[in-house]
C-alpha positions, 0 to 999 in steps of 0.5 A: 459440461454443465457441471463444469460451467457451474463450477465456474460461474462463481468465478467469472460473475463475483458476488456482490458480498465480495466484501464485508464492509466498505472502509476508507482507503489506505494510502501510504506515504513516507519520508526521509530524514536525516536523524531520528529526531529532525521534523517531519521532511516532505511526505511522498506517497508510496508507489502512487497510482499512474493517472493515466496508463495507456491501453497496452499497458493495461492489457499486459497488466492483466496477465502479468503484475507482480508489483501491484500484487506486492502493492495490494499486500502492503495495503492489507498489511496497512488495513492490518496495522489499522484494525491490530497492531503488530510489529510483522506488519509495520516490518513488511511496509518498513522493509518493501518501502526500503526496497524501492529506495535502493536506487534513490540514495539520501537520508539514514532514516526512514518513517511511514504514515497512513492516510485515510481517504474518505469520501463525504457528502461528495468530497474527499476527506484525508485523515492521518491514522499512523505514523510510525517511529524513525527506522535506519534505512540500512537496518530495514531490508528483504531477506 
C-alpha cells in the first residue's frame, strides 16, 4: 500500500518545476479575405476562452474536453512556430482554424496571426510575433 501511494503521489501534488520557464502567452487570431492580397480585414481570436462557464459545465469539463485538448496542441504547435519555424506547425493551425469555419461560409482565403500576451508592471502588454501568408480556404482541410 505505501508503495502504491508513493507512486501516486507525483501525480496528485505536481511540482512546482512543472515548467522550465514562464513565457508570454500565445493567442491566435485569424481573418478572412477575399483574395490574397486585400488588407488585413477584421482580426477574431481563435476559439476565445468563455468569461464565464457555469458550475456543471465545469464539472463535465473535467471528465471529458476534447476541444480544449485540440485547443491546448494548437497553442504548442504556436509556441513551436514561436521558437522554430516549420511548415507542419503552421499546417496544423491553417488546417484546425479551417475546421471550425465549415459552418461560417465567406471569404476564399484565410491567414493567421500570434499575439503575445504579457504581463508588465500590472498591465497587459499585447505584441504580434507572426503573421502568416494568405492560404485558400478549400485547400486548407484535416485528413
Amino acid at each position: 500500500m505505501i508503495q502504491t501511494l508513493k507512486l501516486l503521489l507525483p501525480a496528485l501534488i505536481p511540482s512546482w518545476n512543472f515548467f522550465d520557464v514562464i513565457a508570454d502567452s500565445p493567442r491566435i487570431e485569424y481573418t478572412l479575405l477575399n483574395a490574397p492580397e486585400d488588407g488585413d480585414g477584421a482580426w477574431l481570436e481563435f476559439r476565445p476562452r468563455p468569461e464565464r462557464l457555469p458550475v456543471p459545465a465545469m464539472v463535465g469539463r473535467l471528465f471529458w474536453n476534447a476541444q480544449w485538448n485540440e485547443t491546448l496542441f494548437i497553442i504548442s504547435c504556436a509556441e513551436r512556430l514561436m521558437e522554430t519555424p516549420t511548415e507542419h506547425s503552421q499546417n496544423e493551425i491553417f488546417r484546425r482554424i479551417a475546421a471550425d469555419l465549415t459552418e461560417q461560409p465567406g471569404a476564399a482565403w484565410l491567414r493567421f496571426r500570434i499575439a503575445l500576451l504579457s504581463e508588465r508592471e500590472g498591465a497587459i502588454e499585447r505584441e504580434i510575433a507572426f503573421i502568416s501568408a494568405a492560404r485558400p480556404v478549400a485547400s486548407l482541410s484535416l485528413p
